[in-house]
C-alpha positions as YAML, in Angstrom:
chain: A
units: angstrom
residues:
- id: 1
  name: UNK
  ca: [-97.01, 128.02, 40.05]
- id: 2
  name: UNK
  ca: [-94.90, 124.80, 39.45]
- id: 3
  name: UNK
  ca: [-91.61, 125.40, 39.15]
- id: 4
  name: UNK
  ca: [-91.04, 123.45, 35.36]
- id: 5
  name: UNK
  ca: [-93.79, 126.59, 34.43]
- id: 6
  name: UNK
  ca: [-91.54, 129.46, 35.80]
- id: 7
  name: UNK
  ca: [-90.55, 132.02, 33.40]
- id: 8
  name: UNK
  ca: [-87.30, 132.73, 31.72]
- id: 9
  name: UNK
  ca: [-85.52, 130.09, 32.29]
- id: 10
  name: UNK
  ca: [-82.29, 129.93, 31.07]
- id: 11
  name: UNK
  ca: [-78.32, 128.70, 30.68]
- id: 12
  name: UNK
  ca: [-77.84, 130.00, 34.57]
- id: 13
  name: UNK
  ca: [-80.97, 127.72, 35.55]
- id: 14
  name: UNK
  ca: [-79.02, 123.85, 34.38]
- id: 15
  name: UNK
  ca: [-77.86, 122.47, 37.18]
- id: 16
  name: UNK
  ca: [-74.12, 121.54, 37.72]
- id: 17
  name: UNK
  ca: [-73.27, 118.25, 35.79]
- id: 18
  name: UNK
  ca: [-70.18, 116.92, 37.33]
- id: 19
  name: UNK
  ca: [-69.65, 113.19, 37.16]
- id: 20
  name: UNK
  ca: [-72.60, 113.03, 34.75]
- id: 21
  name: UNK
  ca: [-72.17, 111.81, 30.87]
- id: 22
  name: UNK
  ca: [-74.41, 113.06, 27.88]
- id: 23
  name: UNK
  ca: [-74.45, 111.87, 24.38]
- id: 24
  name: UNK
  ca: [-75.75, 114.66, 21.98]
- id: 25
  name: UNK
  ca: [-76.03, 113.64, 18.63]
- id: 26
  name: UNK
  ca: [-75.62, 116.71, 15.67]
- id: 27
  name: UNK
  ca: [-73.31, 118.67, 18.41]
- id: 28
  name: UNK
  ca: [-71.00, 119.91, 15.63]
- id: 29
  name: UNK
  ca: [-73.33, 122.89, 15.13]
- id: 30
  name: UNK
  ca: [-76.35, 124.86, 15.94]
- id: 31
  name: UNK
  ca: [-78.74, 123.67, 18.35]
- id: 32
  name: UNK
  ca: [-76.58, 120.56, 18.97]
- id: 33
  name: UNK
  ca: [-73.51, 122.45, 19.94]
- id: 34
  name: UNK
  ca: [-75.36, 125.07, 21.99]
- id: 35
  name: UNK
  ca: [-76.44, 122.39, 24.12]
- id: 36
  name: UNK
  ca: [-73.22, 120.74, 24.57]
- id: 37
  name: UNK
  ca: [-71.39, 124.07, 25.48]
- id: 38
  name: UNK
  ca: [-73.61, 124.75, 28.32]
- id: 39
  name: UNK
  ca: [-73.58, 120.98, 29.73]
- id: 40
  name: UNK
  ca: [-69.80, 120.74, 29.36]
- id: 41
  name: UNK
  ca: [-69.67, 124.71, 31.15]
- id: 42
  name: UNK
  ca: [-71.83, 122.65, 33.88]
- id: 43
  name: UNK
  ca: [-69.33, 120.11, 34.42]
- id: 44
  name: UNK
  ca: [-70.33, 117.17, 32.61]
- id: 45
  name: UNK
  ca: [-68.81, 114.70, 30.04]
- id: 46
  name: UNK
  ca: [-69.97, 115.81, 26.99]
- id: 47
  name: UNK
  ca: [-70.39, 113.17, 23.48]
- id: 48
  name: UNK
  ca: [-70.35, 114.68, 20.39]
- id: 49
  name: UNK
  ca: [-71.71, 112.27, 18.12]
- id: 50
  name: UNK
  ca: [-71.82, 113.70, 14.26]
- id: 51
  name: UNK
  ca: [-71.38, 112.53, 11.01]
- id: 52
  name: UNK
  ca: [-68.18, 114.39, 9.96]
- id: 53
  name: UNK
  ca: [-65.44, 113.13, 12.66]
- id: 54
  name: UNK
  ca: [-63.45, 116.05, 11.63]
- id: 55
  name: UNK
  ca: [-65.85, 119.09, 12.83]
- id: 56
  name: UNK
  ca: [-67.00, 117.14, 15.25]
- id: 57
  name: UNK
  ca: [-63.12, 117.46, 16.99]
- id: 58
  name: UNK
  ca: [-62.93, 120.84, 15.74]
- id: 59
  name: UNK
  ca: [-66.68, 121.65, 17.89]
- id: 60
  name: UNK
  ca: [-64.65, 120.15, 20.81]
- id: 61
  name: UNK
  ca: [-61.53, 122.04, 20.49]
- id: 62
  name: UNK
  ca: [-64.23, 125.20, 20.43]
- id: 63
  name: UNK
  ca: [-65.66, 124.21, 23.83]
- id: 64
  name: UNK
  ca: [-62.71, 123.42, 25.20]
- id: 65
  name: UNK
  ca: [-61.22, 126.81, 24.04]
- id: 66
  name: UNK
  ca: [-64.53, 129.04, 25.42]
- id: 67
  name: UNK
  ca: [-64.91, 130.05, 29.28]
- id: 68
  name: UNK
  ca: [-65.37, 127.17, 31.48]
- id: 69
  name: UNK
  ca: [-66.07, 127.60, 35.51]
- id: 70
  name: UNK
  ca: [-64.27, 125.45, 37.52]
- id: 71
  name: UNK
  ca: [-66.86, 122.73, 38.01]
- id: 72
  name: UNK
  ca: [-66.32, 122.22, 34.57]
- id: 73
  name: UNK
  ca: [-62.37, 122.11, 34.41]
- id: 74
  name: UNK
  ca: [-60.84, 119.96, 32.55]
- id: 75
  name: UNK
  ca: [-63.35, 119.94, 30.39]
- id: 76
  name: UNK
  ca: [-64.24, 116.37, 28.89]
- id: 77
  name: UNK
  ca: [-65.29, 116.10, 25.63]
- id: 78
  name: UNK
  ca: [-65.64, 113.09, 23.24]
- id: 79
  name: UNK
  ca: [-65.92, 113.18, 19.58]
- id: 80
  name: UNK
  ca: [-67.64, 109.81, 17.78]
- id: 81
  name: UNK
  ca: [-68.39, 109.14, 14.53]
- id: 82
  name: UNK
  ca: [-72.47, 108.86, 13.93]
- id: 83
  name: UNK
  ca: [-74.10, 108.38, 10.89]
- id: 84
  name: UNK
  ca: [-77.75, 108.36, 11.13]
- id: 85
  name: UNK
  ca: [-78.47, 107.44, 7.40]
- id: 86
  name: UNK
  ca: [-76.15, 103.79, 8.01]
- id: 87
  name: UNK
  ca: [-77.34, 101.75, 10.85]
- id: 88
  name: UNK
  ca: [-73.93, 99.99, 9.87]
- id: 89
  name: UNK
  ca: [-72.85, 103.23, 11.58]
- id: 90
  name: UNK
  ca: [-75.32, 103.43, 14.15]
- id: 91
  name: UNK
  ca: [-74.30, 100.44, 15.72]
- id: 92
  name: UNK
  ca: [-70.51, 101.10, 15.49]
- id: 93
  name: UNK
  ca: [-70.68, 104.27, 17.55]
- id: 94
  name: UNK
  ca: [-73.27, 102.88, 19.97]
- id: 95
  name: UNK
  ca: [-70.83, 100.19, 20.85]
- id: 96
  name: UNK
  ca: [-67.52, 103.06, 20.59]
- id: 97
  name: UNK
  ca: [-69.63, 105.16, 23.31]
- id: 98
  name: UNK
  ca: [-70.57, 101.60, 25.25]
- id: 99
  name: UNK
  ca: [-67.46, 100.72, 25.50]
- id: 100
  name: UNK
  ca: [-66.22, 104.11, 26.55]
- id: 101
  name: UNK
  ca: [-68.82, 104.25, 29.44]
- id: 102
  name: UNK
  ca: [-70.49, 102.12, 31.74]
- id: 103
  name: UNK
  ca: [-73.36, 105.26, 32.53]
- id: 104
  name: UNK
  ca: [-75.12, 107.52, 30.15]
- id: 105
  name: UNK
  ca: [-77.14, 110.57, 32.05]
- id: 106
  name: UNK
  ca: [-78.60, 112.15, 29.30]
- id: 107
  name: UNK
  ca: [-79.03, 110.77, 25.77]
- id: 108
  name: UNK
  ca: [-80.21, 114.12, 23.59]
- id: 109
  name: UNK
  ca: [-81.16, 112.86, 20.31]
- id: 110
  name: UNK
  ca: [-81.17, 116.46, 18.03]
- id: 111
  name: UNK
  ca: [-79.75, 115.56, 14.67]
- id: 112
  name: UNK
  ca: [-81.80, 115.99, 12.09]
- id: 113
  name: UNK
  ca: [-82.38, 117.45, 8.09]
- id: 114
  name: UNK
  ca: [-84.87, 119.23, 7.09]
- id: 115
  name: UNK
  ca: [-86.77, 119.11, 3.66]
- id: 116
  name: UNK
  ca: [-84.64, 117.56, 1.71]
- id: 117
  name: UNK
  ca: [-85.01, 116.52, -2.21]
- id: 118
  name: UNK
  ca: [-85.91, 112.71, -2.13]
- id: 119
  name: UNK
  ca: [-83.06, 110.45, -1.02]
- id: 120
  name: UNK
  ca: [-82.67, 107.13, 0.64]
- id: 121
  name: UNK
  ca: [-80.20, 106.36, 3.43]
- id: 122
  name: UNK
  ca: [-77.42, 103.17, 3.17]
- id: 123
  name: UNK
  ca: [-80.82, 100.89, 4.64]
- id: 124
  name: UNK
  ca: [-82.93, 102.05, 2.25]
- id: 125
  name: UNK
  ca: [-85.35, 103.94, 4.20]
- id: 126
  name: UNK
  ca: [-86.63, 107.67, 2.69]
- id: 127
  name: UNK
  ca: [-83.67, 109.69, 4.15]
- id: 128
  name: UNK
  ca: [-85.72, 112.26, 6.22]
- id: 129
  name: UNK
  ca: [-87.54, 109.88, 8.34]
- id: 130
  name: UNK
  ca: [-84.48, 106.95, 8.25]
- id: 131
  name: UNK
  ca: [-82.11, 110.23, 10.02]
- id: 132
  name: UNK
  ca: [-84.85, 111.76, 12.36]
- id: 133
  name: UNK
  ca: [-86.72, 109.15, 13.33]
- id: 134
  name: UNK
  ca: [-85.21, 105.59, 12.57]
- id: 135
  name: UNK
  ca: [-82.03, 106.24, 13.79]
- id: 136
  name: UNK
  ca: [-82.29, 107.82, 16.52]
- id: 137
  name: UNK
  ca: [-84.45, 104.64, 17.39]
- id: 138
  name: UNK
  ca: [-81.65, 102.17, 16.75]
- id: 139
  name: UNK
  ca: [-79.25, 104.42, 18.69]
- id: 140
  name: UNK
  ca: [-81.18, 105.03, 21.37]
- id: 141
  name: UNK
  ca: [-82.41, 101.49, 21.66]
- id: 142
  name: UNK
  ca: [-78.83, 100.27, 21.43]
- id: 143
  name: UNK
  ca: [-77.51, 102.62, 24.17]
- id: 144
  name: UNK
  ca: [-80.39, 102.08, 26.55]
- id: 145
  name: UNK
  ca: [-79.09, 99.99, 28.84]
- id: 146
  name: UNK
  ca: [-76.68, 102.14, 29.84]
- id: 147
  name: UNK
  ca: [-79.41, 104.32, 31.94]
- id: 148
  name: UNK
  ca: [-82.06, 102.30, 32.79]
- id: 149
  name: UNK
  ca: [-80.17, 102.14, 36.50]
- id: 150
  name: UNK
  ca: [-78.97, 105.51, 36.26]
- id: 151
  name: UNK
  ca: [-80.99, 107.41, 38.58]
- id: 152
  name: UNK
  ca: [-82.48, 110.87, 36.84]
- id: 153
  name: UNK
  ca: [-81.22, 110.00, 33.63]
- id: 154
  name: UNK
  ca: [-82.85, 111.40, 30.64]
- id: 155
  name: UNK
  ca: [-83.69, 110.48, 26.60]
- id: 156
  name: UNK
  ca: [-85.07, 113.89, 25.24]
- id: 157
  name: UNK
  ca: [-85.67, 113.93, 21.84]
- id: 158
  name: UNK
  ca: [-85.82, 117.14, 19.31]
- id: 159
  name: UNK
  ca: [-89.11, 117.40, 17.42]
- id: 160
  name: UNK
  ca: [-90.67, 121.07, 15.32]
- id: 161
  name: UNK
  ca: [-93.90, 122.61, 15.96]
- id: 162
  name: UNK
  ca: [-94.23, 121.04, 12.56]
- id: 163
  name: UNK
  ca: [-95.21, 117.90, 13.76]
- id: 164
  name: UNK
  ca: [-98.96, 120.03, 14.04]
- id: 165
  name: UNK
  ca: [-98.90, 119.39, 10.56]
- id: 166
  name: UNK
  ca: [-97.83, 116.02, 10.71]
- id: 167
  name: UNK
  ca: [-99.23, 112.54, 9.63]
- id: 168
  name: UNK
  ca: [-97.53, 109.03, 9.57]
- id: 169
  name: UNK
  ca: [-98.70, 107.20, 6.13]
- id: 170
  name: UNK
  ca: [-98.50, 103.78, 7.14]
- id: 171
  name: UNK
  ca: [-99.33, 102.71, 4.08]
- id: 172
  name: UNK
  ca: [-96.35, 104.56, 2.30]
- id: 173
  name: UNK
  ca: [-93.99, 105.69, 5.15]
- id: 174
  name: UNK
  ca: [-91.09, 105.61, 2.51]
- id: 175
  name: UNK
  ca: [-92.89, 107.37, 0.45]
- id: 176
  name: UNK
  ca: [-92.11, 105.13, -2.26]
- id: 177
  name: UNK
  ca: [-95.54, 105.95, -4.10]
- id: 178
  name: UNK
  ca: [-95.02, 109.91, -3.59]
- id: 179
  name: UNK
  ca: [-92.35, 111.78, -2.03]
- id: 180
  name: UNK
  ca: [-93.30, 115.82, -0.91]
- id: 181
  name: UNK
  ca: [-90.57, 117.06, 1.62]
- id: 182
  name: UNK
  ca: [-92.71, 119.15, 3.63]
- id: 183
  name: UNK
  ca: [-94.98, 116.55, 4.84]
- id: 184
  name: UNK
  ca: [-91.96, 113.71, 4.93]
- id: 185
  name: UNK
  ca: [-90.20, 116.25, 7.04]
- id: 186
  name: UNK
  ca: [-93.36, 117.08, 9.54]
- id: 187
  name: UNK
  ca: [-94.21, 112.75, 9.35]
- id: 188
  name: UNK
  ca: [-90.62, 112.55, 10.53]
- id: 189
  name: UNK
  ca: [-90.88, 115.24, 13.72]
- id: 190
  name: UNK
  ca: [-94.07, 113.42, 14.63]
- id: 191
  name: UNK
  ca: [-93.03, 110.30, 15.30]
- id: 192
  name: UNK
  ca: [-90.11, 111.96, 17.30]
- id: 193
  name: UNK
  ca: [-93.21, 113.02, 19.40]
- id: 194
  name: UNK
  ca: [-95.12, 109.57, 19.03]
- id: 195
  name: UNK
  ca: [-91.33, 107.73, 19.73]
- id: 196
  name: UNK
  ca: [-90.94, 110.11, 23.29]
- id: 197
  name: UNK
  ca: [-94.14, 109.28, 24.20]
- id: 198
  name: UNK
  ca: [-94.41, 105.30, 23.88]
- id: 199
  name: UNK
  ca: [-90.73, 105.17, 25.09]
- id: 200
  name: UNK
  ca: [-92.01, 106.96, 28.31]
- id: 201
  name: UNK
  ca: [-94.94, 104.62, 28.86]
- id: 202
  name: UNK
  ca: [-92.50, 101.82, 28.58]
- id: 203
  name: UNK
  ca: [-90.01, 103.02, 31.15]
- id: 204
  name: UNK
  ca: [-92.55, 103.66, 33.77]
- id: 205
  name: UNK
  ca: [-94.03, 100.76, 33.14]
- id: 206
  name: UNK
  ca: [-90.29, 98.91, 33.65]
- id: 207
  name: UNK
  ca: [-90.15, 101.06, 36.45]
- id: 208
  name: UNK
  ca: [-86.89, 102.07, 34.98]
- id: 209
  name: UNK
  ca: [-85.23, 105.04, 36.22]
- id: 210
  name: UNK
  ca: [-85.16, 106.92, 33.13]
- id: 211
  name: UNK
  ca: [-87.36, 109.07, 31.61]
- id: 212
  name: UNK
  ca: [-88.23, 109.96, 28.15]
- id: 213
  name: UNK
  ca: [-88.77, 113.88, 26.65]
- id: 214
  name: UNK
  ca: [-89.30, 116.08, 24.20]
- id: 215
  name: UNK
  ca: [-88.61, 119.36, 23.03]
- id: 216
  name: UNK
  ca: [-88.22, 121.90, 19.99]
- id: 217
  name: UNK
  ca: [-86.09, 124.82, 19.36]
- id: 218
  name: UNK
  ca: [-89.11, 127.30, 17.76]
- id: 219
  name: UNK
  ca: [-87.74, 129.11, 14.53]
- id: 220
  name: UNK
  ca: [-84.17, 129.19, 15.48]
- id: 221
  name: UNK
  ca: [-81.39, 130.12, 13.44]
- id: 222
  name: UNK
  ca: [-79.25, 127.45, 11.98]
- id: 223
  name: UNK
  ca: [-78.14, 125.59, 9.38]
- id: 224
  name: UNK
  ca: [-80.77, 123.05, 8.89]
- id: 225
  name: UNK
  ca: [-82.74, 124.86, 6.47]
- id: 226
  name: UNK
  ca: [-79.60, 124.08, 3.96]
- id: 227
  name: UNK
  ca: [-81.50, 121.72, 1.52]
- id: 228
  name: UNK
  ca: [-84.80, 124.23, 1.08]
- id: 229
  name: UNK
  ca: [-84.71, 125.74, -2.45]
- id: 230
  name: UNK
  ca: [-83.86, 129.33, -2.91]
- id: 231
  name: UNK
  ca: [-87.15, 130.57, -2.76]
- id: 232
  name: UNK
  ca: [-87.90, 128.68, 0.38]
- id: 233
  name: UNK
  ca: [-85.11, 129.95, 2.16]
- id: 234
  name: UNK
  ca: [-85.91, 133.41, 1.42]
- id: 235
  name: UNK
  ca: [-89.21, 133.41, 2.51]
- id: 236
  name: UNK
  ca: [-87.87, 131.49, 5.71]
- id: 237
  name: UNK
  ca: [-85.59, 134.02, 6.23]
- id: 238
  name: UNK
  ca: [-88.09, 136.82, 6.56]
- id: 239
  name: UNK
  ca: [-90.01, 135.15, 8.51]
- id: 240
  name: UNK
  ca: [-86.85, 133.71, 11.09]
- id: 241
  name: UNK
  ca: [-85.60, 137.24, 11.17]
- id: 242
  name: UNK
  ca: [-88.96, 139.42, 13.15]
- id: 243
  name: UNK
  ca: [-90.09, 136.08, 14.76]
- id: 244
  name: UNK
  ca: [-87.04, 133.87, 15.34]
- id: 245
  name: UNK
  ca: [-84.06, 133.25, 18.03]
- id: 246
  name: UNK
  ca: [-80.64, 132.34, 17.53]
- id: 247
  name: UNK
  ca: [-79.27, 129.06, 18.02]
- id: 248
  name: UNK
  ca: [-78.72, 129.35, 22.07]
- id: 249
  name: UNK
  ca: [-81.62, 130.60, 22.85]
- id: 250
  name: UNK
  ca: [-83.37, 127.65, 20.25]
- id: 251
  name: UNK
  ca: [-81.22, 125.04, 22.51]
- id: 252
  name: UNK
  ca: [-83.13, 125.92, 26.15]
- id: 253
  name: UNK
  ca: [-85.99, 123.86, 25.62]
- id: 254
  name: UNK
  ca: [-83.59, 120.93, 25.09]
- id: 255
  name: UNK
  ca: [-81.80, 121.93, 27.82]
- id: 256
  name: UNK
  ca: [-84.58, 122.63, 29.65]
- id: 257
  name: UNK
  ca: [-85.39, 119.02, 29.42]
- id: 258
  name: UNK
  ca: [-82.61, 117.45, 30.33]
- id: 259
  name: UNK
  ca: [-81.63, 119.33, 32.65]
- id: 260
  name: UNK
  ca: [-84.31, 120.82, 34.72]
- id: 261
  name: UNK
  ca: [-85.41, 118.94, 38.09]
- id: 262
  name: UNK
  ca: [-88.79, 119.81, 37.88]
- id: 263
  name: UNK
  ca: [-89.26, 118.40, 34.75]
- id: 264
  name: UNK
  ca: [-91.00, 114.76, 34.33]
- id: 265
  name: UNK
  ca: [-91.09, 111.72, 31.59]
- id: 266
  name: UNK
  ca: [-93.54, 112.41, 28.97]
- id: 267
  name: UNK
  ca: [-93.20, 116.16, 29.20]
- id: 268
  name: UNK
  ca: [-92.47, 118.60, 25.85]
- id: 269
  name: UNK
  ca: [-90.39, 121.72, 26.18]
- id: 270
  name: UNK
  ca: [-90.71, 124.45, 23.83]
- id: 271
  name: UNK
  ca: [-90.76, 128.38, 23.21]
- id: 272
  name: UNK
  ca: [-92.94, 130.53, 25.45]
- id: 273
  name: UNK
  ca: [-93.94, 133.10, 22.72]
- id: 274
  name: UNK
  ca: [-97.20, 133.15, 20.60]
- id: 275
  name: UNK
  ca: [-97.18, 130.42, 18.01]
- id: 276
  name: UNK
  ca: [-94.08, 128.51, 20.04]
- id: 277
  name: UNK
  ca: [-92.00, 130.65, 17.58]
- id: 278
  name: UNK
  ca: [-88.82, 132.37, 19.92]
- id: 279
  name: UNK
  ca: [-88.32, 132.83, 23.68]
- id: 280
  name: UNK
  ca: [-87.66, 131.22, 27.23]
- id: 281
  name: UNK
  ca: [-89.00, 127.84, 26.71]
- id: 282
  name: UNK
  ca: [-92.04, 126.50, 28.92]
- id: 283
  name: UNK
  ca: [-94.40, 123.19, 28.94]
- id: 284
  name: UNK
  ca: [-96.32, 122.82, 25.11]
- id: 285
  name: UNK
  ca: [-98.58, 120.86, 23.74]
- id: 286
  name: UNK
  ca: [-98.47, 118.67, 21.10]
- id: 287
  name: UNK
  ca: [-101.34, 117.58, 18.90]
- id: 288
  name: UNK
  ca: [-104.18, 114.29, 19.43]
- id: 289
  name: UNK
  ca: [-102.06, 112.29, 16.62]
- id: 290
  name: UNK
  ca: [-98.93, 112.59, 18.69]
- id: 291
  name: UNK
  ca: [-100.93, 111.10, 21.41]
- id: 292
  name: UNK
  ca: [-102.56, 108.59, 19.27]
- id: 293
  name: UNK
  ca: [-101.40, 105.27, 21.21]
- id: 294
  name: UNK
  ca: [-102.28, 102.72, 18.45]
- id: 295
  name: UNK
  ca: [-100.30, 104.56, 16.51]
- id: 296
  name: UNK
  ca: [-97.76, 104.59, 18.41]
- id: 297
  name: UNK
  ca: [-97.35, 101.03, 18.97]
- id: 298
  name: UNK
  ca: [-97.94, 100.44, 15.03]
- id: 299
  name: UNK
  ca: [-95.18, 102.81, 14.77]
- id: 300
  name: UNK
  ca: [-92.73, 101.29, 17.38]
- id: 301
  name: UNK
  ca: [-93.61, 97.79, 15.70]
- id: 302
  name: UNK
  ca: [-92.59, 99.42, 12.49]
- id: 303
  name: UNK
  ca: [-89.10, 100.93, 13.94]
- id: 304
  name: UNK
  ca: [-88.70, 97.44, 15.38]
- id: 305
  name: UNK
  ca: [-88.85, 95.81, 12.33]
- id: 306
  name: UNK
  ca: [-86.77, 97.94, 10.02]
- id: 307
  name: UNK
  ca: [-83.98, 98.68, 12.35]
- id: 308
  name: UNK
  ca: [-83.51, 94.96, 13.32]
- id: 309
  name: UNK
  ca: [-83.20, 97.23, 17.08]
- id: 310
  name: UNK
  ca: [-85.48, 95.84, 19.99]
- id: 311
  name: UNK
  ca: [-85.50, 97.31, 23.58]
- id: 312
  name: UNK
  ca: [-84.72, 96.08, 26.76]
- id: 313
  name: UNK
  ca: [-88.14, 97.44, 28.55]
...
């Protein structure tokens, strides 16, 4: 059995961190702050990059505060404004964390909202896919030469088993002519799958040291289902409380990929159990249209053009 396949892996599988730096963006809360507690009790220098400055300091005063081993002592921990709805503010923390560091290890792009009613963000892009998708692009376009040289460093991106249900309307990806938040939201976790995948084939083919991932949390328990109406989040709720996971056990498949030295570029991370819904995570699949490599260029092309962001492989 390979060893990225063994079962229940968990928080005592990452491997120390020391002298490493990872930028996690979303690490106020939830799946975001899970994974920057265990990399910062691992040793490393930890980014939290969120869109409220304030609980972004008061998430690093709370993993400064909880049980560290020694590895990890003094804990180093970082908050930066990031506002993935502004690329105004995209670019002003990529060049506050450039400036800060000369390396980024891992680059864990896991902010996201989920569902929302129709909205644009400061660019005008349809809010949904401008937060999951389009910024995370600029950002992680803009911080990219940071790793290229840095040997095992990592971009893993989160996506949802709902990118299954998932289709990218080029011809209305703003949806200008319609809006429905369900399928913005699942158009917006597939092209986190379609973005991980294309940004892979382009580091190998730069033979850059870095490697591209993906991964997603199952039906964990957090805050992101916020913006559902009533109704939704009731039936959510009975379905997250038999079949779901909290919120740390949600952030080992993100872990997982970052973190795990058996894992390799191009790979997805997600639950073990039936449906991908709770448990240790494993290797999953993700659907043809994720793998759709047209469409993924078309897509990249897009990102290109609306973000103004072009990469350096």
């Amino acid at each position: 059995m390979r060893e990225s396949q063994r079962e229940r892996w968990t928080e005592a599988d990452v491997p120390v961190q020391r002298r490493r730096t990872a930028v996690i963006t979303g690490a106020n809360t939830g799946l975001g702050f899970e994974t920057a507690r265990v990399l910062a009790a691992r040793g490393a220098r930890v980014v939290l990059a969120c869109r409220d400055l304030g609980r972004a300091k008061d998430a690093a005063a709370r993993i400064e505060r909880g049980p560290l081993p020694p590895e990890a002592a003094p804990a180093e921990i970082r908050a930066v404004r990031l506002d993935l709805a502004s690329l105004a503010s995209v670019r002003e923390a990529a060049d506050e964390i450039g400036s800060a560091y000369d390396t980024i290890d891992l680059l864990i792009n896991n902010a996201g909202v989920m569902m929302t009613p129709y909205g644009r963000t400061a660019d005008g892009f349809e809010l949904q896919l401008g937060v999951n998708h389009l910024g995370h692009f600029a950002l992680t376009g803009l911080l990219l030469e940071r790793m290229l040289g840095v040997p095992g460093s990592r971009v893993v991106t989160v996506s949802s088993n709902g990118h299954k249900l998932g289709r990218i309307d080029f011809d209305d990806l703003q949806s200008e002519r319609r809006y429905r938040r369900m399928p913005a939201y699942y158009q917006s976790k597939l092209a986190n799958l379609m973005f991980t995948y294309d940004l892979q084939r382009r580091l190998a083919a730069a033979g850059a040291r870095t490697e591209s991932l993906a991964a997603h949390p199952g039906k964990a328990r957090t805050d992101l289902t916020r913006y559902l109406p009533r109704w939704m989040q009731f039936t959510d709720l009975m379905i997250e409380q038999p079949f779901g996971h909290n919120a740390a056990m949600g952030a080992l498949a993100t872990l997982r990929a970052a973190a795990d030295p058996a894992a390799r570029g191009g790979e997805y991370y997600g639950p073990s159990s039936r449906g991908e819904l709770r448990g240790y995570p494993r290797l999953v699949t993700s659907t043809e249209r994720a793998r759709d490599v047209e469409a993924q260029q078309r897509l990249w092309r897009e990102s290109e053009r609306l973000t103004g962001v072009t990469y350096p492989v």
